[in-house]
N, C-alpha and C positions, 0 to 999 in steps of 0.2 A: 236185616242182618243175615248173614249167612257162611257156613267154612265150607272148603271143600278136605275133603278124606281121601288119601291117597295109599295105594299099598303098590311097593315097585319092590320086583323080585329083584334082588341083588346079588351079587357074586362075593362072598368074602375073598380079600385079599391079604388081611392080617387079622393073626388070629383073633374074634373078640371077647373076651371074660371080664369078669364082673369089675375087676379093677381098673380096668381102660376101656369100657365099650363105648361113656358117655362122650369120653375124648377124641375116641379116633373117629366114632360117627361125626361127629360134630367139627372136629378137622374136614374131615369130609366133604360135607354138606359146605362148610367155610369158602375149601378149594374150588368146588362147581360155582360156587355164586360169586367168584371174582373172576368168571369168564367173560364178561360186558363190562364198559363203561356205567352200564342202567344200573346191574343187578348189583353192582358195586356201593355203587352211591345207595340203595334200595337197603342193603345186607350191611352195608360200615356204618351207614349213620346212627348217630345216637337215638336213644330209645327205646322200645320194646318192638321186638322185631315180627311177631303176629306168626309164628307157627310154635309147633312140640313135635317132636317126635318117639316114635316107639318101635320097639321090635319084637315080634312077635313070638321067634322063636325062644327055648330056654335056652342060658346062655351055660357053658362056654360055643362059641361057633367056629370052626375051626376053618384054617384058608383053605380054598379051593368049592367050601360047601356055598349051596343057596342059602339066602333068610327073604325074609322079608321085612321093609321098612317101611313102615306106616307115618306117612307126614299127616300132618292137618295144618290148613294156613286160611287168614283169613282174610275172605273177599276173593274175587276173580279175578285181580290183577298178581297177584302175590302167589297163588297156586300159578296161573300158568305160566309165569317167570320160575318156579320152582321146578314146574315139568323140565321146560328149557332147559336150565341147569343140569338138572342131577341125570335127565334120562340117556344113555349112551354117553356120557361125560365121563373120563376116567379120574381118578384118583386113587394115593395111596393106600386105601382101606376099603372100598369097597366099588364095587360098578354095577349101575343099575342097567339091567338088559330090556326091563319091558316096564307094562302097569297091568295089572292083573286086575285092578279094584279102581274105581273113581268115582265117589258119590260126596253131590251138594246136601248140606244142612241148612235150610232155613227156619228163621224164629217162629216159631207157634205158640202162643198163648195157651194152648191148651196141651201143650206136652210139658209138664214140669218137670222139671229137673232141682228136687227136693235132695237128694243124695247124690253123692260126688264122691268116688273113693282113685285114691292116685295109684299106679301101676307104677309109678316109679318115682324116688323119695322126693320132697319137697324140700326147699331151702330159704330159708323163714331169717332175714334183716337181725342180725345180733346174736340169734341162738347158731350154738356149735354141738354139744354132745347130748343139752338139757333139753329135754324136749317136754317136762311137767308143767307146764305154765301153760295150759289150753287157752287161757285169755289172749295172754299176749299173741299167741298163734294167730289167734280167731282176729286180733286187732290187726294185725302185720299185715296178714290173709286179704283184709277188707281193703286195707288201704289201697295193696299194692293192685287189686282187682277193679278199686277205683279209678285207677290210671288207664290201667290198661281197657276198661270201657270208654272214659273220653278220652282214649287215645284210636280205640277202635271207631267211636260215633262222634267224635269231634261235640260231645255235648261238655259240660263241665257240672260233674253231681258228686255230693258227697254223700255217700250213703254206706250203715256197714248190711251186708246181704246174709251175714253168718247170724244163724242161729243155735251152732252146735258143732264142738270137733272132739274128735276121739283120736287119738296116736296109738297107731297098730305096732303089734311088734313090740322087743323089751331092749333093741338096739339101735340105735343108728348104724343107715351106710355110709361110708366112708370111700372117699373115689378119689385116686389120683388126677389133676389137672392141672398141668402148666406148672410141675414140679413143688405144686402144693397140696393141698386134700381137701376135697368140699365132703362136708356133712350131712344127711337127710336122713327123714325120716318117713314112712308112707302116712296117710292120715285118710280117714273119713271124714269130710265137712257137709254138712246139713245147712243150707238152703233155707232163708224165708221164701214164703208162695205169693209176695204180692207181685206186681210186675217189673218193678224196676229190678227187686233180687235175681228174680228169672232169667232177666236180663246179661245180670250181669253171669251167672250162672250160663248160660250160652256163652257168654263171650271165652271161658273160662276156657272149653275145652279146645280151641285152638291157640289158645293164649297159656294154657297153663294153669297151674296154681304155684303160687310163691314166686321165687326169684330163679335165675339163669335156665328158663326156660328154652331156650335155641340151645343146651347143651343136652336137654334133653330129661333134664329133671321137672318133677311137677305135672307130666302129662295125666291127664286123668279118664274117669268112665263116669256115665251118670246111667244109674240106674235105682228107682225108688224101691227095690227091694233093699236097698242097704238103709234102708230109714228103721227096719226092723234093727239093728244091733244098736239104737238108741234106745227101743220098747217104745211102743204107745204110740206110734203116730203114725196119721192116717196114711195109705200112699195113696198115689194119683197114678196118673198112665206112668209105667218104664220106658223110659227113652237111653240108646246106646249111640 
């Protein structure tokens, strides 16, 4: 298994703040992958479509400035159709000029990835404002991470990987899209350490956590210093 991590300087072209960033990046990205027949069929069909992305800068970004856009997509066919895409491709909202960054992640057994905290909100099947039910999270969490592994490895497992969530923060985000509002929230999820969790734990950070991940929610970091704000457990190597 393996993602590639991509970081393309880009030109803002409309401005982007916190109420429409997830939108117009995601129009965006939408507009370059309906330039082929391929990446068409690839980007419309149903399913989970195997990237996240982020931005690195804080926002508001204003037109005319640089940022940078950090894709992760997974497997080698699906990054270099993205390169394709997005790189000198125009669109309404932004234009990528170059790649400054290009680095493969492959699976290791021995880097675990025990902590997992999202950089940007998560959006969890039925909850809207309520975000006090850690179970149901952690269940929803598991499910939807179940897919999205046999849909990565074409295997078929049921397994839940969550050992632990915490919900940062005392609000939800709230983001305009397609003249409605999606809801999130950031969260820390904790990782069991046998193999199959690990697993799915990789698959995660190119896939997301939760739901409408290609809009750019859900991306996340894994790094086993965040196992300290549980208390007590051990870490293993950090991995980013």
């Amino acid at each position: 298994m393996l993602y590639h991590e991509m970081r393309f300087v880009a030109a803002c072209k409309s401005r982007l703040e916190n109420g429409n960033y997830y939108e117009k990046i995601s129009r965006g990205i939408n507009f370059c992958m309906g330039g082929t027949d391929e990446t068409r069929r690839l980007h419309g069909g149903k399913g989970y479509k195997g990237y996240c992305f982020y931005v690195r800068e804080l926002l508001p970004i204003n037109t005319g400035d640089l940022f940078h856009l950090v894709v992760r997509c997974y497997g080698d066919s699906l990054s270099e159709r993205m390169k394709e895409c997005l790189l000198l491709q125009d669109n309404d909202f932004f234009y990528c000029q170059e790649i400054d960054y290009d680095r493969t992640y492959r699976y290791r057994t021995s880097a675990k990835r025990l902590a997992v905290k999202t950089v940007s909100p998560v959006v969890v099947t039925g909850l809207w404002n309520d975000f006090s039910d850690a179970d149901l999270i952690a269940d929803s969490i598991s499910a939807n991470l179940n897919k999205k592994y046999n849909a990565a490895t074409g295997e078929s497992v049921r397994h839940n990987p969550v050992c632990g969530i915490k919900v940062l923060g005392r609000n939800s985000c709230i983001t305009r899209y397609k003249g409605g509002c999606i809801a999130g929230r950031k969260i820390l999820v904790m990782f069991k350490d046998d193999e199959l969790s690990q697993r799915m734990a990789f698959v995660a950070m190119p896939y997301g956590i939760g739901e409408k991940n290609s809009l750019g929610f859900g991306t996340c970091f894994a790094n086993n210093r965040y196992a300290d704000e549980f208390g007590g457990r051990e870490r293993s190597e950090a991995v980013g």
